[in-house]
N, C-alpha and C positions, 0 to 999 in steps of 0.2 A: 454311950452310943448317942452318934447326934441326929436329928431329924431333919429331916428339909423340909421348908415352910410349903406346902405344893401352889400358897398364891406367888409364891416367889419364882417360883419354878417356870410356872405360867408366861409371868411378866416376861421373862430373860429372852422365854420360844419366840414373844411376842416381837422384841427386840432384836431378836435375831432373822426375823422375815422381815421388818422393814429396813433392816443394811440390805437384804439381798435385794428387796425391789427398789433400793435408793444405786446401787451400784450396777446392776442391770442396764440400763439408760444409759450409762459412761460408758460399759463395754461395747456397746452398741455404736456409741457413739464416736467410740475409738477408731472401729471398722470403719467405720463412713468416713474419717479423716483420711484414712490407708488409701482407700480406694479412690480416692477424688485426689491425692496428691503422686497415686501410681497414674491416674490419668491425663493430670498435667504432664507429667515429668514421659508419657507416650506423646505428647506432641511433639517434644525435643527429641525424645530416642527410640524412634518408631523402627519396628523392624525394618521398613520398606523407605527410605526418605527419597525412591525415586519418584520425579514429579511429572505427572500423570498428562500429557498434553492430549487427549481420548474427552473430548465433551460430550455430555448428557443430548443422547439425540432428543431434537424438540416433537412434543406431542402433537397427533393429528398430522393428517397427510400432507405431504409438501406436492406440486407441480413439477419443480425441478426449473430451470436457468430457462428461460425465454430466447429462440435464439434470433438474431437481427439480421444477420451479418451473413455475407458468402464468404469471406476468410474464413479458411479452416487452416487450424494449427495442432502442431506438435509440440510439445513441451518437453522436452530432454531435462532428466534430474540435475540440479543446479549443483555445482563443484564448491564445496567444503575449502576455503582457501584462507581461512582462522590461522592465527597460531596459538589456539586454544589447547591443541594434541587429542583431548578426546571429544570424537564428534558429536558427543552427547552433551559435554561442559556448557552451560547457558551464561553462568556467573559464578561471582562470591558476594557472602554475605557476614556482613560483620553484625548484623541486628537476628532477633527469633523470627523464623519461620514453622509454624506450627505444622509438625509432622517433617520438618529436614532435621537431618542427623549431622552435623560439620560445618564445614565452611562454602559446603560446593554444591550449587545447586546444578543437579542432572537430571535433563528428562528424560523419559521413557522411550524415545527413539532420535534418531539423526537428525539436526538442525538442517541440513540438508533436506532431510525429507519434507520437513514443515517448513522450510520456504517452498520448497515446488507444488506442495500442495496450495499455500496461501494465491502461488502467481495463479495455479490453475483453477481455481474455484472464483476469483476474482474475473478472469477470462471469461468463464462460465457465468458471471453473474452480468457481463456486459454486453455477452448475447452474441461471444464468438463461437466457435463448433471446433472444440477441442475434442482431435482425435486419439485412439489410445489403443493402443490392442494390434491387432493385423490392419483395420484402418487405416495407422499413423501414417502408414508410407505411401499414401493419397493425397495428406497434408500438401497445402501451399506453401505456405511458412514453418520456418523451424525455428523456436525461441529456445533459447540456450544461456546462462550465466553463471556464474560465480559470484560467492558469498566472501566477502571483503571483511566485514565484521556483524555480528549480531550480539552482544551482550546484554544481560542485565546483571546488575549489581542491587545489591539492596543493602543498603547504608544507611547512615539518617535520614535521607530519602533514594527512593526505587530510581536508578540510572538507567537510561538504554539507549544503547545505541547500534544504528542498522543503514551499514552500507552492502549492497548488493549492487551487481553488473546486471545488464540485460543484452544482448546482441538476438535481433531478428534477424533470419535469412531467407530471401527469396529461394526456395528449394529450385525451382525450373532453372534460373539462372548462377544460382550459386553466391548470388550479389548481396551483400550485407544491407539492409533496405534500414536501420535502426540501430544502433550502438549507445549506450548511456549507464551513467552509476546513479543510483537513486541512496540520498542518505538521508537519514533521521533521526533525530535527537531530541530526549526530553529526560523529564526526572517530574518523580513525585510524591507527595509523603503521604505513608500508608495508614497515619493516625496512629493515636496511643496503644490502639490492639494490638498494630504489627499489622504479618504478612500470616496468611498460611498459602498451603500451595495453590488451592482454587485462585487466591490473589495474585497471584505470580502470573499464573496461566492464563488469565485475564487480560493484563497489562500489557504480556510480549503480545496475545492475540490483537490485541488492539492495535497497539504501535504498528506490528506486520500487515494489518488490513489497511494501514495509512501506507507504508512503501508499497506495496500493490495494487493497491490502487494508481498512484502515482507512476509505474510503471508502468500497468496496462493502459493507463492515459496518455502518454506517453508513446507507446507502440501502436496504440490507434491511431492517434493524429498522422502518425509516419506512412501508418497503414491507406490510411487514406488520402493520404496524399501524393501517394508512389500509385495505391491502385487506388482512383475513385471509384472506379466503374462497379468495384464491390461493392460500395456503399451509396451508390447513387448519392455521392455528394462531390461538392467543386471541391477541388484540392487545396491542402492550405494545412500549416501546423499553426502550432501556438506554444507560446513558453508556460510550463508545469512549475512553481515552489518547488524547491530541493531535489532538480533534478539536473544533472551535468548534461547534456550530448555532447557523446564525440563521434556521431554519423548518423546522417539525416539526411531524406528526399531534397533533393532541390526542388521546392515549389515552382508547380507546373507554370509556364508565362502564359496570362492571361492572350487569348486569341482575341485578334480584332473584333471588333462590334460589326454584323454584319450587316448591310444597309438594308434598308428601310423595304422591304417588300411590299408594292406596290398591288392592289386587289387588284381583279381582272374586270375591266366595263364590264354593263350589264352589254348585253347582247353575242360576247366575246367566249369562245369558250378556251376554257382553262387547263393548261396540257397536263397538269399532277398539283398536285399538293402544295401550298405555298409552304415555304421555308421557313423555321424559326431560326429568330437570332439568336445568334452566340452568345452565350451568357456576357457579362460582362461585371468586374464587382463593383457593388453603389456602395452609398452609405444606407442605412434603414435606423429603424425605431430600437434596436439594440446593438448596433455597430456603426463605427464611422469608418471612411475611404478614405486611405491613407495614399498619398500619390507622391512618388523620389521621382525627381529626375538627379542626374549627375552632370557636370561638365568637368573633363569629355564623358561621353555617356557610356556604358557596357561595364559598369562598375558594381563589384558584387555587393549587395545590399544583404545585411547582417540585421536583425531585431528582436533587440535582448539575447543577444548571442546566436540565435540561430538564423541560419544562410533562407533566404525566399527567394533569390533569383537574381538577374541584373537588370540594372537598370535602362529605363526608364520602367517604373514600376506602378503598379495598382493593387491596392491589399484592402480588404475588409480586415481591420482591426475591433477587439474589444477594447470601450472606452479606458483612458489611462492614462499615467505618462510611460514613457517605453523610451529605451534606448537604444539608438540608428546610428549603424557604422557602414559606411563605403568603405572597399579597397578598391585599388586598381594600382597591378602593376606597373611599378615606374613609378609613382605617386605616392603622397602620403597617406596613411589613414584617417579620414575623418570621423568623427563621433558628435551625436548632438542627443539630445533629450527633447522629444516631441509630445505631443498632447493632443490625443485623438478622444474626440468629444461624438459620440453617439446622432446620427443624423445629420454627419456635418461632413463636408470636406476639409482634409490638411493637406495643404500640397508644401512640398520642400525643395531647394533648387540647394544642392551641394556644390561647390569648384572643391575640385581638388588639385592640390598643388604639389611641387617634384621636390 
């Protein structure tokens, strides 16, 4: 019969609790690999890979849009005119975007809809009285357009690109007071991380706050220059970066300088109010006076493509070099490059020939 040593016995117990507390710590550590390599592999194959265009509203109370302006507007939802097919499609993506599942980035509701929010809230932020509800049909104007393209792409760098229409309309008259495409383009690279969706959402928001703006900058100048009297300012547009018009106010012709109102002697009494002069445009400490004449004269005066009126003309320009075309029927078109210097007059004498 054989016996067991019981110091042997001991040892073996000994050695068998510290395999299991040496091997404990790798089990453990096994899990932790599982769960942190199911958690990558959730950015790429998330249940949901639709992207969320819903921002985190900001903390603390807002005022809400300042409003300026007696134009009040109506904003009619902008028409989806992609050939994307689904209104939701933004892009494709051939690089990771953290939390999209394929190749097709979709967001969460109609490109449609987040352009006519972007025009409206851009409106609101420039302190027009965007009406909405039973109101709308109080509106003066009706802005109205179509969506041309809006994509992003994310590639080796983020693509985007966003052409949108704009057409205003005089509601009383019915008369198109604005017409124009605003486009924009750019690209950008998202760094060695990549993209996740909040980056996406970012990007297009950004880009779309630069064509909205340039549109509603764009609709105002029109706006004020068809009606000043809303804005209590002299009439007059200006050329906008990436912005086409194809119908615009003829800027109002400057009304003669009225003469000189003479005070009433003392002793003399005075039958009303003396009269102010007619505006008339100068140069100043931020703009210079641009002055066309033409020979022969009632020739339409064009700068940097958009129409001001005929000639003989007077314009407060921002300083620059700028580009001036006359027509006139029967005649050829001429074009020049002029350079209007802040506080200064340029006068220009055009012939135009048959």
């Amino acid at each position: 019969m054989r016996l067991k040593n019981p110091g042997v016995k001991f040892m073996n117990m000994l050695l068998r609790c510290a395999a299991l507390v040496v091997l404990l710590p790798a089990v453990v550590g096994c899990s932790s690999v599982k769960e942190a390599k199911d958690s990558v592999s959730g950015w790429f194959n998330g249940d949901d890979s639709t992207i969320s265009t819903t921002g985190k509203k900001p903390s603390g109370s807002s005022t809400g849009p300042v409003l300026k302006y007696a134009a009040t507007l109506r904003v009619n939802k902008y028409v989806d005119q992609r050939k994307a097919g689904n209104p939701r499609l933004l892009g494709i993506t051939t690089q990771r975007v953290r939390g999209v599942d394929g190749k097709e980035l979709l967001l969460d509701q109609e490109i449609a809809n987040i352009v006519t929010v972007a025009i409206k809230k851009q409106f609101d932020a420039e302190g027009y009285q965007v009406l909405e509800g039973g109101s709308a049909s109080n509106a003066l104007f009706e802005v109205s357009g179509v969506i041309k393209d809006l994509t992003l792409n994310v590639k080796e760098r983020d693509e985007i690109s966003i052409a949108i229409e704009t057409t205003l309309k005089d509601l009383a008259t019915g008369k198109v007071v604005w017409s124009g495409l605003v486009m924009e383009k750019n690209d950008r690279f998202a760094g060695v991380s990549g993209n996740n969706k909040d980056d996406v959402v970012a990007y297009l928001n950004k880009e779309l706050r630069i064509a909205s703006n340039k549109t509603v900058e764009a609709v105002g100048t029109s706006l004020m220059a068809s009606r000043p009297e809303l804005f209590n300012l002299t009439a007059g547009t200006k050329p906008i970066p990436g912005v086409t018009v194809y119908v615009a106010p003829n800027a109002a012709k400057p009304a003669p300088a009225a003469p000189a109102t003479m005070m009433p002697s003392q002793g003399v009494q005075s039958g009303g109010a003396v009269p102010s002069p007619a505006y008339t445009p100068h140069a100043s400490a931020t703009a210079g006076l641009l002055l066309v004449n033409t020979n022969p004269p009632r020739a339409k005066v064009y700068l940097d493509g958009i129409y001001y009126g005929l000639s003989p003309l007077r314009m407060e320009m921002e300083p620059g070099v700028h580009a001036i075309s006359v027509k006139l029927e029967g005649y050829r078109m001429v074009t020049e490059k002029v350079s209007v210097r802040k506080g200064d007059n340029t006068e220009m004498e055009l012939n135009l020939e048959r």
